[in-house]
C-alpha positions in Angstrom: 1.9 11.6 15.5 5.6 11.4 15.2 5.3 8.0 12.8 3.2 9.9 10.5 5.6 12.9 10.6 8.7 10.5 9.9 6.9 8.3 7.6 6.1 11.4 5.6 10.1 12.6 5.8 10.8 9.3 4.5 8.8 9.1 1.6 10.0 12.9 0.6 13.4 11.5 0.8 12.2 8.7 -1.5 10.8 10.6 -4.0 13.5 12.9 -4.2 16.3 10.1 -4.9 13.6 8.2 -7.6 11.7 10.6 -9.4 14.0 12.4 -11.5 15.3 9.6 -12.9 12.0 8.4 -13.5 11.3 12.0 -15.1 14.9 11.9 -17.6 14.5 8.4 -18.9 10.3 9.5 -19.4 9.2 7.0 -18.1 5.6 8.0 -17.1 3.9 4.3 -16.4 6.5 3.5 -14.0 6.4 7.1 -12.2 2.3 6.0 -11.7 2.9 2.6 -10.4 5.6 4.2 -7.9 3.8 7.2 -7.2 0.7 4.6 -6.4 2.7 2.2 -4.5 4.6 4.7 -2.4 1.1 6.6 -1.7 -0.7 2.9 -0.2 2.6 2.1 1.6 2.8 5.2 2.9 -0.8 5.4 3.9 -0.9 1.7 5.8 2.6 2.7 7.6 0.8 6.1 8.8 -2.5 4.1 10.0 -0.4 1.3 11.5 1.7 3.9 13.2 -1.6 5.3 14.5 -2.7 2.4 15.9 -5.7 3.0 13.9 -8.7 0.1 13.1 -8.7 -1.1 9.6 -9.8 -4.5 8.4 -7.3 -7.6 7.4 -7.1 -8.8 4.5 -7.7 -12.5 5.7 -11.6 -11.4 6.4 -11.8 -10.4 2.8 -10.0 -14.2 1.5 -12.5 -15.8 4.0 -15.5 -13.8 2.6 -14.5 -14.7 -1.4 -13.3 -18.6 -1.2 -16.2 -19.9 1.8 -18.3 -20.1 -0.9 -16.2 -22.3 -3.4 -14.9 -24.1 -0.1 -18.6 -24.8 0.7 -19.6 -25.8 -2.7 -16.7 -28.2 -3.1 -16.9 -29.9 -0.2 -20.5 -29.7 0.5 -20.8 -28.3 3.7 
């Protein structure tokens, strides 16, 4: 409970340094992509904190290139 609480403190300390300089120079796409990218890192340091169960990503690589690997090699 007290990652989530600390990661949240963290990011409010974040956005409080970077967004208004974001906001001055208006520069909207980049206040998306941080606001996104903050949000997800955010999210996975709160579930990993958590010790909660999410998939990896190497299950989802397996799942796309078996296929291609198979058809390549023939197997």
């Amino acid at each position: 409970m007290w990652i989530a609480v600390a990661t949240i403190a963290v990011a409010l300390f974040i956005i409080k340094i970077e967004v208004p300089s974001l906001r001055r120079k208006q520069l909207k796409k980049e206040l998306w992509v941080f606001a996104t990218l903050l949000l997800l890192g955010s999210g996975i340091c709160i579930l990993m904190g958590l010790h909660a169960d999410f998939p990896s990503p190497a299950g989802w690589i397996i799942t796309v290139y078996k296929p291609i690997y198979e058809t390549i090699f023939g197997q």
